[in-house]
Gaussian input, Z-matrix of N, CA and C with variables (Angstrom, degrees):
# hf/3-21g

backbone

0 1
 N
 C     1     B1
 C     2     B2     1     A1
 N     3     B3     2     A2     1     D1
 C     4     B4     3     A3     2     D2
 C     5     B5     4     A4     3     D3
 N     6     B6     5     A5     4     D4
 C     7     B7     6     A6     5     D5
 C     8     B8     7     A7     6     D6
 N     9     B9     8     A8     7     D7
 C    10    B10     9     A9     8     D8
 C    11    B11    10    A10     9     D9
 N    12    B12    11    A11    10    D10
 C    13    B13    12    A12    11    D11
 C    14    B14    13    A13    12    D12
 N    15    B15    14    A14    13    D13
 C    16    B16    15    A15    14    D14
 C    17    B17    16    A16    15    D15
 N    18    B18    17    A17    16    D16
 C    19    B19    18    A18    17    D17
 C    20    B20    19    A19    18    D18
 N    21    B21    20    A20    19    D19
 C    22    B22    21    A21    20    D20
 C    23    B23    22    A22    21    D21
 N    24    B24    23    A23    22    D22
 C    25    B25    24    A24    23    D23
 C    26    B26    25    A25    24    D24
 N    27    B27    26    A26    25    D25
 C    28    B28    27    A27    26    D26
 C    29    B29    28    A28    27    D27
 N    30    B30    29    A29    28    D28
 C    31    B31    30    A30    29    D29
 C    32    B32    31    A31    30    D30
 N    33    B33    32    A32    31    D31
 C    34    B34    33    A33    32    D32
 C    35    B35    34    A34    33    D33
 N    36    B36    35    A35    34    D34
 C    37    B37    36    A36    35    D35
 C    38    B38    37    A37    36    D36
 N    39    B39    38    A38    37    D37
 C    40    B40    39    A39    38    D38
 C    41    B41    40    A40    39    D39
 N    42    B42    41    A41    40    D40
 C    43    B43    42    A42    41    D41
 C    44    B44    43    A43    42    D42
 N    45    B45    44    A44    43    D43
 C    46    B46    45    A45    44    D44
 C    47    B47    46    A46    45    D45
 N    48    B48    47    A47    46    D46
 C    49    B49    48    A48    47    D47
 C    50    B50    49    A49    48    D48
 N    51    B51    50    A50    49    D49
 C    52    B52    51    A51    50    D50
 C    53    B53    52    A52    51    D51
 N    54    B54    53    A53    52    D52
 C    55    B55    54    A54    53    D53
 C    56    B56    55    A55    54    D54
 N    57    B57    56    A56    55    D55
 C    58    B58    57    A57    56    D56
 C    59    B59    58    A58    57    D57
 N    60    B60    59    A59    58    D58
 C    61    B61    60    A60    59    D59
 C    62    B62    61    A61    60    D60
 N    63    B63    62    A62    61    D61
 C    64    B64    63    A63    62    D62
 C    65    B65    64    A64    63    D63
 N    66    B66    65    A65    64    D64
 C    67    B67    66    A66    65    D65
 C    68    B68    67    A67    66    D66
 N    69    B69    68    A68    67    D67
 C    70    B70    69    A69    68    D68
 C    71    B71    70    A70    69    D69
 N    72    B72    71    A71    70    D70
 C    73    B73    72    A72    71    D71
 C    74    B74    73    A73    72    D72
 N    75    B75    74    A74    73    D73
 C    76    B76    75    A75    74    D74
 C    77    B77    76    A76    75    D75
 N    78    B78    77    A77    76    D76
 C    79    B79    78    A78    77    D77
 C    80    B80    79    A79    78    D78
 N    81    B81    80    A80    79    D79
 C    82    B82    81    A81    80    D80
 C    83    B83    82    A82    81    D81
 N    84    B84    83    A83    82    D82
 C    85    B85    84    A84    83    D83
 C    86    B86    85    A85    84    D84
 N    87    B87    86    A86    85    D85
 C    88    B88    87    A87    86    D86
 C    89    B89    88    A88    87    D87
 N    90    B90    89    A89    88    D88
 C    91    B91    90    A90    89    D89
 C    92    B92    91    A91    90    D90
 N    93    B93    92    A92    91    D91
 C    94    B94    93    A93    92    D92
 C    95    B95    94    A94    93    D93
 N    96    B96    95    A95    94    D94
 C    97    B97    96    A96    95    D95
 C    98    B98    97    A97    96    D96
 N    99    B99    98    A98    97    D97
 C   100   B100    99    A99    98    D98
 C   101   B101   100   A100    99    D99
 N   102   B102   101   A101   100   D100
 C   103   B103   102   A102   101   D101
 C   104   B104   103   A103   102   D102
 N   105   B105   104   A104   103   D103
 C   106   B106   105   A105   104   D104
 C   107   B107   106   A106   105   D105
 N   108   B108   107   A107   106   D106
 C   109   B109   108   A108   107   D107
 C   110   B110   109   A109   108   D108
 N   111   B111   110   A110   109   D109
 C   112   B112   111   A111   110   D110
 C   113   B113   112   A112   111   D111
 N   114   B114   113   A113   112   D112
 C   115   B115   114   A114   113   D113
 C   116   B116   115   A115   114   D114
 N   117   B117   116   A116   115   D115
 C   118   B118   117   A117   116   D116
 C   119   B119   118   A118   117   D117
 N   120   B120   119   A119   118   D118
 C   121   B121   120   A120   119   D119
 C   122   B122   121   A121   120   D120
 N   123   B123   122   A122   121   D121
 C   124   B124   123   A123   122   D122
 C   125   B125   124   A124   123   D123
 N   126   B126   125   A125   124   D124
 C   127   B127   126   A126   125   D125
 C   128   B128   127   A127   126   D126
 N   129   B129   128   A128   127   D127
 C   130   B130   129   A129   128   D128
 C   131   B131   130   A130   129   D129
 N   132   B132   131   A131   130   D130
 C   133   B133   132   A132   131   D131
 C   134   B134   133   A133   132   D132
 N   135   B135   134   A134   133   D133
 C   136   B136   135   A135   134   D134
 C   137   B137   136   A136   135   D135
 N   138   B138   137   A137   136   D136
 C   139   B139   138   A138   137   D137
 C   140   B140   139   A139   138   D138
 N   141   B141   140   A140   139   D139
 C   142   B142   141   A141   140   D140
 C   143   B143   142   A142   141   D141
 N   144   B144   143   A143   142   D142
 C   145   B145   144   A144   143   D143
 C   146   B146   145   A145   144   D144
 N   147   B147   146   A146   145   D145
 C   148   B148   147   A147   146   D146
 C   149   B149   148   A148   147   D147
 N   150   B150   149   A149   148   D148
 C   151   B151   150   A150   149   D149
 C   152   B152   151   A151   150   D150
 N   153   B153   152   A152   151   D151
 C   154   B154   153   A153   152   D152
 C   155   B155   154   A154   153   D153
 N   156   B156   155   A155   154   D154
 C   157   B157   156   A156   155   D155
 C   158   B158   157   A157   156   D156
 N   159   B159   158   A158   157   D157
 C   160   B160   159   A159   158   D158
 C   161   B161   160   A160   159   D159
 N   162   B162   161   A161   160   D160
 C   163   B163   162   A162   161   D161
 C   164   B164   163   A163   162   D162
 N   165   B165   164   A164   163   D163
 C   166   B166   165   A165   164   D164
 C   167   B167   166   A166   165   D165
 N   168   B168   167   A167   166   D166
 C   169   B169   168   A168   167   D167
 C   170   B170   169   A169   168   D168
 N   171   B171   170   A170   169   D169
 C   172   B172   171   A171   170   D170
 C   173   B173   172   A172   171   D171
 N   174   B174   173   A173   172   D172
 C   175   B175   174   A174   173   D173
 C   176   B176   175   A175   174   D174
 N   177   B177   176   A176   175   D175
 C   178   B178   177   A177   176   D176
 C   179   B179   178   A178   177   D177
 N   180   B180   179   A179   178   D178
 C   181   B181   180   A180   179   D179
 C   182   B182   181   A181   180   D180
 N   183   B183   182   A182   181   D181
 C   184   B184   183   A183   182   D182
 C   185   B185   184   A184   183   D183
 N   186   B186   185   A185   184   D184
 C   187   B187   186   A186   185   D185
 C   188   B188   187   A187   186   D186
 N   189   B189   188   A188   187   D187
 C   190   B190   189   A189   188   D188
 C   191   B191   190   A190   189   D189
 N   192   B192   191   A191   190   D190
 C   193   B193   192   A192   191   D191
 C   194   B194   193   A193   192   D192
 N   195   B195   194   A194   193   D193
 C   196   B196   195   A195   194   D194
 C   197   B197   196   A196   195   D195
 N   198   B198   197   A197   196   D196
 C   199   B199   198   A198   197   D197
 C   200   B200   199   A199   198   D198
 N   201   B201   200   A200   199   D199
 C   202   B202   201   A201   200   D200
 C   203   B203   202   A202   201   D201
 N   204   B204   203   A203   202   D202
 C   205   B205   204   A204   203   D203
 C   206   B206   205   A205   204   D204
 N   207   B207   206   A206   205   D205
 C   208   B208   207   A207   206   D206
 C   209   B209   208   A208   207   D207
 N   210   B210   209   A209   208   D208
 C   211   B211   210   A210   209   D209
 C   212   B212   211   A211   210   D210
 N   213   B213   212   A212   211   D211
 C   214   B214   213   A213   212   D212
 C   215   B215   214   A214   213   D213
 N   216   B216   215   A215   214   D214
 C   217   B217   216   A216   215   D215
 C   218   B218   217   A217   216   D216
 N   219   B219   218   A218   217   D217
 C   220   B220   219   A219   218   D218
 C   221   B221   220   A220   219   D219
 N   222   B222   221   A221   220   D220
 C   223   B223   222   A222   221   D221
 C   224   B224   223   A223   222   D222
 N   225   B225   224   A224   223   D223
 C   226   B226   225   A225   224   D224
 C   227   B227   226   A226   225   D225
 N   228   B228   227   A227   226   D226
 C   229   B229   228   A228   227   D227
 C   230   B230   229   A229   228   D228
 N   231   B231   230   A230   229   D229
 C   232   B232   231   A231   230   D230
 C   233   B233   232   A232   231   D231
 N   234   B234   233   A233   232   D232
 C   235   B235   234   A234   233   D233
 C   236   B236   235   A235   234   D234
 N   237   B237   236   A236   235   D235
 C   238   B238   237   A237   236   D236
 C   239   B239   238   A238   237   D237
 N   240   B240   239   A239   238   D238
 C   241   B241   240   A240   239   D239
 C   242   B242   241   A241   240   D240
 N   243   B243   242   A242   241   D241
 C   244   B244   243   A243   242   D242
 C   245   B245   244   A244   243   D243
 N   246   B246   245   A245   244   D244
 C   247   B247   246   A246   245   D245
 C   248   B248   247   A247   246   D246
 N   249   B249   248   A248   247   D247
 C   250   B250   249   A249   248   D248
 C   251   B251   250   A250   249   D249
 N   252   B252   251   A251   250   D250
 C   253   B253   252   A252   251   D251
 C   254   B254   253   A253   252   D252
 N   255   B255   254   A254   253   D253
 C   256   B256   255   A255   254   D254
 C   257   B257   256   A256   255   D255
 N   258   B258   257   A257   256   D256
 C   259   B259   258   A258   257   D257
 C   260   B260   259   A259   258   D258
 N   261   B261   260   A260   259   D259
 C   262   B262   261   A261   260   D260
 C   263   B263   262   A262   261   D261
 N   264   B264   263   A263   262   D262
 C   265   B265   264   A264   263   D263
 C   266   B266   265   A265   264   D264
 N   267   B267   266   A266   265   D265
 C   268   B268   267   A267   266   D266
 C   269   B269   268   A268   267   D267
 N   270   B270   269   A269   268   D268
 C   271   B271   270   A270   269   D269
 C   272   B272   271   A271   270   D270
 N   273   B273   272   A272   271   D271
 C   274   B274   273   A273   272   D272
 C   275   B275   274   A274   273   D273
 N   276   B276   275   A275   274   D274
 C   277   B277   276   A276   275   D275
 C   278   B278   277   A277   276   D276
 N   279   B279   278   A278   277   D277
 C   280   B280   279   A279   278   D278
 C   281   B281   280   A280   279   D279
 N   282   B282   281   A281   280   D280
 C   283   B283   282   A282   281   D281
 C   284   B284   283   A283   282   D282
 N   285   B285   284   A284   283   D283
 C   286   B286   285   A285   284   D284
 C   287   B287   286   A286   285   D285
 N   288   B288   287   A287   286   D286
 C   289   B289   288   A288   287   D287
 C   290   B290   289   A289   288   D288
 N   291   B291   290   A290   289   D289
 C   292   B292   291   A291   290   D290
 C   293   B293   292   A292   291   D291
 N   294   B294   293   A293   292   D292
 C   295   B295   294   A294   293   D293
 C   296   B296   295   A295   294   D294
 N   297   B297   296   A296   295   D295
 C   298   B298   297   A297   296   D296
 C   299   B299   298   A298   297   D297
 N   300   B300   299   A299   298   D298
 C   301   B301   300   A300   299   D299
 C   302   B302   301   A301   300   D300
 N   303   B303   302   A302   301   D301
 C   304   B304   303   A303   302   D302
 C   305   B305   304   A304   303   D303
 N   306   B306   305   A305   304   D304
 C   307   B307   306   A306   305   D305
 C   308   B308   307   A307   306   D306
 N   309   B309   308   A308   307   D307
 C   310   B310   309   A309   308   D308
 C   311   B311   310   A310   309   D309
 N   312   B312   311   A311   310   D310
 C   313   B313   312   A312   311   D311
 C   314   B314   313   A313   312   D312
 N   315   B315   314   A314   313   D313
 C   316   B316   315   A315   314   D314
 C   317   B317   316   A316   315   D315
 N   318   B318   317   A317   316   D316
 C   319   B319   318   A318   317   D317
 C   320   B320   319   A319   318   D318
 N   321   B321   320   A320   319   D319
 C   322   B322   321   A321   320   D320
 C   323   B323   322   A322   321   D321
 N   324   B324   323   A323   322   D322
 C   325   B325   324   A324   323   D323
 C   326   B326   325   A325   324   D324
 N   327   B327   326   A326   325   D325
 C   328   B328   327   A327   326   D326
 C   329   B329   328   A328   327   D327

   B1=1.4463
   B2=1.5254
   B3=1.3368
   B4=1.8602
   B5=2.1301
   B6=0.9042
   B7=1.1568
   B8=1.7102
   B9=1.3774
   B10=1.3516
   B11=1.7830
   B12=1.3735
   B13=1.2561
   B14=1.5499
   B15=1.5221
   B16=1.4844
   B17=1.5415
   B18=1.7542
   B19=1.3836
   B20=1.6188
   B21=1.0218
   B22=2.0941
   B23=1.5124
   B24=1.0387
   B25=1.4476
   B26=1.6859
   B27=1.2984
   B28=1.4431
   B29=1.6068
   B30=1.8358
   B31=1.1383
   B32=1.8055
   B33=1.3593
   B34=1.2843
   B35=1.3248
   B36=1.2535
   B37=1.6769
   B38=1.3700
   B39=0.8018
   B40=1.4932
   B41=1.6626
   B42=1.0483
   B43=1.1161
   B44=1.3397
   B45=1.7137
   B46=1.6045
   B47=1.7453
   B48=0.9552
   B49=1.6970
   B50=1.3264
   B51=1.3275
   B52=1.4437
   B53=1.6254
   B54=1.3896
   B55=1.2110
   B56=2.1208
   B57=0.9713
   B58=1.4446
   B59=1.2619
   B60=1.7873
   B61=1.5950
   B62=1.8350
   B63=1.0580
   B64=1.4206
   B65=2.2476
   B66=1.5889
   B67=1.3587
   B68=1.4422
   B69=0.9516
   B70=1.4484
   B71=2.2677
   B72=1.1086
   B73=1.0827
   B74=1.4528
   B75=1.3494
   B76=1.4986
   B77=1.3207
   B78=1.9240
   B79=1.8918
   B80=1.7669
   B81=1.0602
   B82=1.5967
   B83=1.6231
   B84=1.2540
   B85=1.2795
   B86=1.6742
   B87=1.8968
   B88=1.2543
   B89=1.9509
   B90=1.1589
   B91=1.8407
   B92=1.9376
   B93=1.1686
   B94=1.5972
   B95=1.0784
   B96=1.1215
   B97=1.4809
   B98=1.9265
   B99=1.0625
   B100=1.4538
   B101=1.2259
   B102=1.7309
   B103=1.7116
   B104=1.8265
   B105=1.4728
   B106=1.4925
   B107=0.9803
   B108=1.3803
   B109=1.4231
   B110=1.3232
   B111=1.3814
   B112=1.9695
   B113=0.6316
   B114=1.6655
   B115=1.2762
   B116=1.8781
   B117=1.4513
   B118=1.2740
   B119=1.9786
   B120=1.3486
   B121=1.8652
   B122=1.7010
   B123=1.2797
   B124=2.0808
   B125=1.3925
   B126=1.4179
   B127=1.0236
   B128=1.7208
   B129=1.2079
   B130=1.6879
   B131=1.4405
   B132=1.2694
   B133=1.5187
   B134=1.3443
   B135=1.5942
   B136=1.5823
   B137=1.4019
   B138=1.4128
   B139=1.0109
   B140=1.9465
   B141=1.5051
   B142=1.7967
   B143=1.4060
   B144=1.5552
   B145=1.3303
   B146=1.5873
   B147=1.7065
   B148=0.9589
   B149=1.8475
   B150=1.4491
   B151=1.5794
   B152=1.4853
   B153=2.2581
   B154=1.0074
   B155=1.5364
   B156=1.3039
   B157=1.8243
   B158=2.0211
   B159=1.6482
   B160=1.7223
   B161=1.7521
   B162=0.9665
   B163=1.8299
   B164=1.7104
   B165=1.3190
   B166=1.6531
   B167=1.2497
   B168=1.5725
   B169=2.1269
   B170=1.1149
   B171=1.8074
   B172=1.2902
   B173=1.5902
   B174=1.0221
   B175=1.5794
   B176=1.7966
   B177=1.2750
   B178=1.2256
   B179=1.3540
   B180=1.0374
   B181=1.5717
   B182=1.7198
   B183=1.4674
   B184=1.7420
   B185=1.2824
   B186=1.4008
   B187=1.1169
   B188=2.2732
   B189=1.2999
   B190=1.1792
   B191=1.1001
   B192=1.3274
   B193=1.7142
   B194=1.4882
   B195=1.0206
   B196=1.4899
   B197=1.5857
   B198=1.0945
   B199=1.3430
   B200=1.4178
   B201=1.7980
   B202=1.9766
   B203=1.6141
   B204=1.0756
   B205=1.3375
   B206=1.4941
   B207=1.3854
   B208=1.3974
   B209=1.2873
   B210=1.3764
   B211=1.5076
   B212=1.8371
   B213=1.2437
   B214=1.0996
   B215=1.9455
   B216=1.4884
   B217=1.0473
   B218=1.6189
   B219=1.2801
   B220=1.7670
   B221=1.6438
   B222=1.1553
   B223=1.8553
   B224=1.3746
   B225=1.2836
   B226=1.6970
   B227=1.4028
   B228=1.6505
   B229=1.0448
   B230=1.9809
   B231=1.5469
   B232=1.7421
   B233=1.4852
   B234=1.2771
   B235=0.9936
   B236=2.2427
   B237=1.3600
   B238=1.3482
   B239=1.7903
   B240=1.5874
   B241=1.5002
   B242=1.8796
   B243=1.4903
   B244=1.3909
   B245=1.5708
   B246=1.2041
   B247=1.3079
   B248=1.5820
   B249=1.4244
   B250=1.5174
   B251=1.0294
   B252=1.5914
   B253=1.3019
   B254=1.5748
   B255=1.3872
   B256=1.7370
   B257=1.1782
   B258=1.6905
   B259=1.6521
   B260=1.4541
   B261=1.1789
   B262=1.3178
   B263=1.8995
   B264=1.7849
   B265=1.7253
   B266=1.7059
   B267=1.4292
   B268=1.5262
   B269=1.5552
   B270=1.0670
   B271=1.0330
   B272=1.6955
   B273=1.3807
   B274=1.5256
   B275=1.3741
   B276=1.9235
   B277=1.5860
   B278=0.9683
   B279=1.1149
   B280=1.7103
   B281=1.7476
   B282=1.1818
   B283=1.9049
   B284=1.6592
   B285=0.9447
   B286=2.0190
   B287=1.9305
   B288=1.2926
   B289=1.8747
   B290=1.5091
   B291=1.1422
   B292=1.1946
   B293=1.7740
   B294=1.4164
   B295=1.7437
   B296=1.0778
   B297=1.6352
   B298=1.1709
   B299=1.8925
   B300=1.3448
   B301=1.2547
   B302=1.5313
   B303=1.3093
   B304=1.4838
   B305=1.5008
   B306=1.0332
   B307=1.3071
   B308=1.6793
   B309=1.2208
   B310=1.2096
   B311=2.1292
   B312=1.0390
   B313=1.4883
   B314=1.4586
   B315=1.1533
   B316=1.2569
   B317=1.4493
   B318=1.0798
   B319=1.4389
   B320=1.8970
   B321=1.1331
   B322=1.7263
   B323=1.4188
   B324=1.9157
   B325=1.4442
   B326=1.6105
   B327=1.6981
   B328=1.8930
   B329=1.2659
   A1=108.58
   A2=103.16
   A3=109.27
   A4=101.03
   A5=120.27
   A6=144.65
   A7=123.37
   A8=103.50
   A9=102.01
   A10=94.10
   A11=121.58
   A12=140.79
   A13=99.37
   A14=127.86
   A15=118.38
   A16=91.11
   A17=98.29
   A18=92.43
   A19=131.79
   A20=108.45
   A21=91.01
   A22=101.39
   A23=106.21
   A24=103.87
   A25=102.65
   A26=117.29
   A27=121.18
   A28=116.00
   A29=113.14
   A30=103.24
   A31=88.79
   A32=122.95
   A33=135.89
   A34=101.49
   A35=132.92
   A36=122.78
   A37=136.31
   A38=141.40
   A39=117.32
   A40=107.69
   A41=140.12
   A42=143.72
   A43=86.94
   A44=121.29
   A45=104.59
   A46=96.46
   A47=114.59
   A48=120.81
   A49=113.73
   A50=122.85
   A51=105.74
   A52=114.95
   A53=120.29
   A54=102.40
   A55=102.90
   A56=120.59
   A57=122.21
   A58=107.60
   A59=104.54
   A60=104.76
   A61=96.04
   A62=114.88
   A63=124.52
   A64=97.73
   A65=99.72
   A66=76.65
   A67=138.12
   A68=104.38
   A69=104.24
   A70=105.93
   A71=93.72
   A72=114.84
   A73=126.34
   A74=121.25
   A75=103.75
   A76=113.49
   A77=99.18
   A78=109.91
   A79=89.94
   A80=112.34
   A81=125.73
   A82=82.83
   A83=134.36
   A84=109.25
   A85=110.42
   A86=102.19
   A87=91.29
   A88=106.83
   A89=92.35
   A90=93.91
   A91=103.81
   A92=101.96
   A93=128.29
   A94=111.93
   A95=129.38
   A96=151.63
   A97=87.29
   A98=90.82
   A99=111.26
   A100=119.38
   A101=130.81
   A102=120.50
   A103=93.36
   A104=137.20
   A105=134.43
   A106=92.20
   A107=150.24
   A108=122.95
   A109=93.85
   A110=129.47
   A111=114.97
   A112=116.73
   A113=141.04
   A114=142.98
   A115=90.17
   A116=104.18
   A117=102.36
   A118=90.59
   A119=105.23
   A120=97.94
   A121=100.34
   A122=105.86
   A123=113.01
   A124=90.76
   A125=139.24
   A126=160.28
   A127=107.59
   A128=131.23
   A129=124.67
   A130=96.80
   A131=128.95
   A132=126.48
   A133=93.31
   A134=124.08
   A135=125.54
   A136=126.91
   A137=128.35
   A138=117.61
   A139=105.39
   A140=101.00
   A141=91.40
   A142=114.82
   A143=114.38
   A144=91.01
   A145=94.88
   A146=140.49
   A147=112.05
   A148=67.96
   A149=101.28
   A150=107.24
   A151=135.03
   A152=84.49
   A153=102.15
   A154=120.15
   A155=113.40
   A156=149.99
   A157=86.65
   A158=71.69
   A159=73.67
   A160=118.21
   A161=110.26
   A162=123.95
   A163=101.21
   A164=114.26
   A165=102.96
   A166=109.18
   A167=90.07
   A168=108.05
   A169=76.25
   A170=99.84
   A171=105.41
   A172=129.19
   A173=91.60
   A174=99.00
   A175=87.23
   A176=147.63
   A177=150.22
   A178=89.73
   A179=116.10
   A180=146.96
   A181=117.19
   A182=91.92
   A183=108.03
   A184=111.29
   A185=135.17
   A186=145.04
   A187=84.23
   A188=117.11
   A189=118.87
   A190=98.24
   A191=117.83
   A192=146.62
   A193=99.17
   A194=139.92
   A195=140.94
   A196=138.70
   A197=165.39
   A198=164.08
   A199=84.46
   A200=100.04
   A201=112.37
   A202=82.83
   A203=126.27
   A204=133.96
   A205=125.13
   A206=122.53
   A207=134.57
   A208=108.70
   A209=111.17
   A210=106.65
   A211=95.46
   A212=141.05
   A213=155.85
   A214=93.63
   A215=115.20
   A216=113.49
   A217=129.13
   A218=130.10
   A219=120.73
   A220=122.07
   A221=97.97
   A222=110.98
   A223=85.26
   A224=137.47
   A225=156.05
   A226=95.00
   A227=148.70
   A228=145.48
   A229=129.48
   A230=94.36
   A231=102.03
   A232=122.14
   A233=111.38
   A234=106.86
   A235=111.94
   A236=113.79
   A237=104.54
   A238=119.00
   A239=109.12
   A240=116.16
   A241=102.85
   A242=110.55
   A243=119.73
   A244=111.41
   A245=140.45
   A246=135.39
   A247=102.99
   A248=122.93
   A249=124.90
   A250=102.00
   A251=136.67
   A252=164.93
   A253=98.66
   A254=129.97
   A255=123.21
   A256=96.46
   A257=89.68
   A258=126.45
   A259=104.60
   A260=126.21
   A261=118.81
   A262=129.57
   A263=96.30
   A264=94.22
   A265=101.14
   A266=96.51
   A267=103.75
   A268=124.06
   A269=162.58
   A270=163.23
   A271=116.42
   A272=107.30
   A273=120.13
   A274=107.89
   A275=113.01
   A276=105.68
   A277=107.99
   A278=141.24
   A279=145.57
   A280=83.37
   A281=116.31
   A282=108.36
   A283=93.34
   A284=119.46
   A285=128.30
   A286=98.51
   A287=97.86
   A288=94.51
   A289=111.36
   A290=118.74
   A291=94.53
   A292=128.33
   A293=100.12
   A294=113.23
   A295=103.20
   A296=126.51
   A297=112.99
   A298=127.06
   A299=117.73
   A300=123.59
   A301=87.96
   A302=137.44
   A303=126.87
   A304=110.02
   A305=108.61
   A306=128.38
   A307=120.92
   A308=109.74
   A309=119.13
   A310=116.00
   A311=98.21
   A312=118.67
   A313=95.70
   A314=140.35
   A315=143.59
   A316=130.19
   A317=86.96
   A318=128.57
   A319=118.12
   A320=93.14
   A321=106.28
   A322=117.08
   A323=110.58
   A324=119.68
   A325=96.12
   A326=98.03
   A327=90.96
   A328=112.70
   D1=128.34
   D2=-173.66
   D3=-68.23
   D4=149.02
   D5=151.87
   D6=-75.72
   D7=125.10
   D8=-172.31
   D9=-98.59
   D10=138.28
   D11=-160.79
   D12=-95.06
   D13=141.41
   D14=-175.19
   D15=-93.67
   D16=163.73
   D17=161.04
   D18=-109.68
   D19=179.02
   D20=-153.05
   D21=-83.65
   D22=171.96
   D23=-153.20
   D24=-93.90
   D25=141.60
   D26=-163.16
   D27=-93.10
   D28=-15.84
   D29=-166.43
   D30=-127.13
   D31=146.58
   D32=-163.39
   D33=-90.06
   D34=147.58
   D35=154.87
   D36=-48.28
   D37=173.13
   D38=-176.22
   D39=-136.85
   D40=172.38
   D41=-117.16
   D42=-152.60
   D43=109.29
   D44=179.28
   D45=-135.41
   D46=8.85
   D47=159.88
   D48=-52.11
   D49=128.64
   D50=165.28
   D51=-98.53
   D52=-12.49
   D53=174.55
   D54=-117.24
   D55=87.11
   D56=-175.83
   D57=-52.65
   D58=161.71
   D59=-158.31
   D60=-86.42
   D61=149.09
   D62=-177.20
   D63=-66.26
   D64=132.32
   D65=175.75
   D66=-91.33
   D67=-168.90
   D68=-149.99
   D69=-93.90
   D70=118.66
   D71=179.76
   D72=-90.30
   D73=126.08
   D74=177.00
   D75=-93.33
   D76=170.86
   D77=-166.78
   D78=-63.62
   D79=169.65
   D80=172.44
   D81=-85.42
   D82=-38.43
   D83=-141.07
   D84=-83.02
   D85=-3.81
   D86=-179.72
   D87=-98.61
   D88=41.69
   D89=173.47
   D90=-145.80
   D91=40.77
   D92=176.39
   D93=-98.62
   D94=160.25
   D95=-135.50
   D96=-98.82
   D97=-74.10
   D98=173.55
   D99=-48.32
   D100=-45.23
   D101=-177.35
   D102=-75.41
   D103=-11.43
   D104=-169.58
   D105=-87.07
   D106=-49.34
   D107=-145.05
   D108=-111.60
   D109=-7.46
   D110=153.12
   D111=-71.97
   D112=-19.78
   D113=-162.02
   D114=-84.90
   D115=-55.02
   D116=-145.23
   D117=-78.72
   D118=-9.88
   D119=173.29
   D120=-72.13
   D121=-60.67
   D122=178.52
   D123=-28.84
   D124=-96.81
   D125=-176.71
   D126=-21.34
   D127=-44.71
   D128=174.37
   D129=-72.16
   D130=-33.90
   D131=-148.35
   D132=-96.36
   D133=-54.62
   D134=178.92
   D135=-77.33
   D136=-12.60
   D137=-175.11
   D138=97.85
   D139=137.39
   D140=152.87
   D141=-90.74
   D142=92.66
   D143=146.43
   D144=-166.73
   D145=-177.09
   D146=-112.75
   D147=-119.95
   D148=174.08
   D149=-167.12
   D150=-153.61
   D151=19.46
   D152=155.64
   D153=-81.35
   D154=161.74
   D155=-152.44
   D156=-64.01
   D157=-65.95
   D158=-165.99
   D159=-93.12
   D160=25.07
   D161=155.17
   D162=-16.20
   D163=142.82
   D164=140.68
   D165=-170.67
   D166=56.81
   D167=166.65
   D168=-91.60
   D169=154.56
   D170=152.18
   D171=-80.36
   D172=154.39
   D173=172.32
   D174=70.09
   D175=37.79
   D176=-177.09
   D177=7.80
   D178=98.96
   D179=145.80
   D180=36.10
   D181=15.06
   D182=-166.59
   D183=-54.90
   D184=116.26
   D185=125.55
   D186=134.45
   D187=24.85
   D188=167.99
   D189=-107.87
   D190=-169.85
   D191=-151.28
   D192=-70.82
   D193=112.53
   D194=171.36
   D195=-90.58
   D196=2.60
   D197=19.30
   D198=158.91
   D199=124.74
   D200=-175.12
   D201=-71.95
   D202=165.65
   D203=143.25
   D204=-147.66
   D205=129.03
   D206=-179.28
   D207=-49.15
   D208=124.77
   D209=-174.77
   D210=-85.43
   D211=-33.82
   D212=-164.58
   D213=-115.99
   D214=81.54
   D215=-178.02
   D216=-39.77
   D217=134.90
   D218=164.65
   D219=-16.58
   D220=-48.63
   D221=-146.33
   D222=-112.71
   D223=26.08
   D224=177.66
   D225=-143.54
   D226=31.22
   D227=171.94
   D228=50.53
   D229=20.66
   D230=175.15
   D231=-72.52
   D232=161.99
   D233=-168.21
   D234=-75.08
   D235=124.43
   D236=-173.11
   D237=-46.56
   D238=-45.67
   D239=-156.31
   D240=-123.27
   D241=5.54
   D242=161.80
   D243=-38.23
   D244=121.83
   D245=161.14
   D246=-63.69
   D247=-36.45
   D248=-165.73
   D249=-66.39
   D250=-43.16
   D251=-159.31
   D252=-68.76
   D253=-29.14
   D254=-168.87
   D255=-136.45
   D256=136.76
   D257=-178.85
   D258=-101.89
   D259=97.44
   D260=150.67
   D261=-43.24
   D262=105.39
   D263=-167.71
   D264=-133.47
   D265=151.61
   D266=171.43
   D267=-52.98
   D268=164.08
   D269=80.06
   D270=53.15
   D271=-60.86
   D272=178.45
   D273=-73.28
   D274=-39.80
   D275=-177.65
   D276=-85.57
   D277=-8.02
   D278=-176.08
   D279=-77.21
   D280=-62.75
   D281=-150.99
   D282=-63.26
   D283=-63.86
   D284=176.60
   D285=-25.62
   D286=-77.32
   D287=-168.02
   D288=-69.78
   D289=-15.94
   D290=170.06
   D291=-102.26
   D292=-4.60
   D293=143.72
   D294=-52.90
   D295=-75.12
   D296=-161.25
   D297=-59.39
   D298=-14.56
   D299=-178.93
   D300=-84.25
   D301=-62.44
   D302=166.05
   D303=-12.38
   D304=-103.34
   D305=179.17
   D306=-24.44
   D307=-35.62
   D308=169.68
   D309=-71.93
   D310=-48.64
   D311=164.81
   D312=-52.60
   D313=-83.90
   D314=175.80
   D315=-1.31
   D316=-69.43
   D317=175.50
   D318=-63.79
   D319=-35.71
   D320=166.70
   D321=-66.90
   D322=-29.38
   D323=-148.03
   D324=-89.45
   D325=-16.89
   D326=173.13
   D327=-140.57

């Protein structure tokens, strides 16, 4: 059975913030000499694919986009170049836990 295709949407969202969030910049430290070649040792030794608990790509996201992530965040006092310290996670579990460490921080600040 053919699929009827939507058509794209004609009118944009609109923007009703008056002060927009400044964007988002990454640490220098994760484009260092040093966070690349742990990443890329984790990565020969672990496998690409993702290795969080609660994953549910299939096939955990193996051989897609991989992103080290601090299980004990930086700016939460973890260790920077700890191998113990980084979870190899997909894309989707990277954005989830590290909201939730956001949010948790947040939440401390009031």
């Amino acid at each position: 059975m053919a699929r009827i295709k939507a058509a794209p949407l004609a009118i944009k969202a609109a923007e009703y913030r008056t002060a927009p969030p400044p964007a988002k910049m990454p640490d220098p430290f994760y484009s260092s000499t040093a966070w690349r070649a742990l990443m890329a040792d984790i990565i020969a030794q672990r496998g690409r694919c993702c290795e969080d608990p609660d994953c549910s790509k299939p096939d955990r996201g193996r051989g897609g986009r991989i992103f080290g992530d601090h299980i004990v965040e930086l700016r939460d006092g973890g260790a920077p170049l700890d191998p113990r310290n980084i979870m190899l996670r997909c894309g989707a579990c990277h954005t989830r836990k590290t909201a939730a460490a956001r949010g948790k921080r947040m939440a401390a600040r009031y």
